[in-house]
N, C-alpha and C positions, 0 to 999 in steps of 0.2 A: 666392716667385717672384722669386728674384732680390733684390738691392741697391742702394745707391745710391754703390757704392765702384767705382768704375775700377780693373785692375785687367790688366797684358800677359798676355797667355798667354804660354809658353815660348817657339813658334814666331814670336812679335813685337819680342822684346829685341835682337837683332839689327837692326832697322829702326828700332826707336824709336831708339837709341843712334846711328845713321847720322843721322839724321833732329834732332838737337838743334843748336841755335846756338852760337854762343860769341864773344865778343869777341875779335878778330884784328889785329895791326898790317897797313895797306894799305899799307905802303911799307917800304923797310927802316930801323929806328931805334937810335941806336947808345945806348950807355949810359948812364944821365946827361939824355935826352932828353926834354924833356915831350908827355904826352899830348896830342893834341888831335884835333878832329872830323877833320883832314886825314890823323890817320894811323892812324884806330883806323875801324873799321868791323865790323858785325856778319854772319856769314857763317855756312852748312852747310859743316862739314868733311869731310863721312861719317865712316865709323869710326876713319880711323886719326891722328884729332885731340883731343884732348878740353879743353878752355879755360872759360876765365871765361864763368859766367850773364852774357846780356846786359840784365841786371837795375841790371851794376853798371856800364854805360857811363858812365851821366853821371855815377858816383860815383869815376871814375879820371880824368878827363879834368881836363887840373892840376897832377897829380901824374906823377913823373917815373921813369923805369923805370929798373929796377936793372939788368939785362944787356941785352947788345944783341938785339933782335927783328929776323929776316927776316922781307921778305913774304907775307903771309900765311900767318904764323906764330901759333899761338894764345896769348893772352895768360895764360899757367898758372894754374888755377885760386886757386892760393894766396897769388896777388900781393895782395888783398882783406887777407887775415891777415897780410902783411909789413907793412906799411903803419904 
């Protein structure tokens, strides 16, 4: 009678995937620039974004970006592993 696993159907991966957050510069920052609460913020991109878990907000905030980010721009997922 069923499981305890969660678990999209076909016809949901398209809204799940709209529907996830991601760490996003709120202003534009140029290269060179340190993170901080004033320019990073957590947002819905819908689908045609896809960025850093916002798991690792307070674990970038500090640390300084390698290219320059537009607003509201997603912070690449792979910034975590440059690092």
């Amino acid at each position: 009678m069923g499981n305890d696993q969660k678990e999209l159907l076909p016809e949901q991966e398209d809204t799940a995937v709209s529907m996830r957050r991601c760490v996003i510069a709120t202003k534009n920052i140029p290269a060179g620039h340190k993170f901080t609460e004033e320019n990073l913020g957590v947002m819905r991109l819908g689908d045609y974004q896809e960025g850093l878990h916002p798991r690792y907000f307070y674990e970038i905030l500090g640390t300084f970006t390698q290219q320059s980010l537009r607003a509201y721009e997603a912070i690449p997922k792979d910034f975590i592993d440059r690092q």
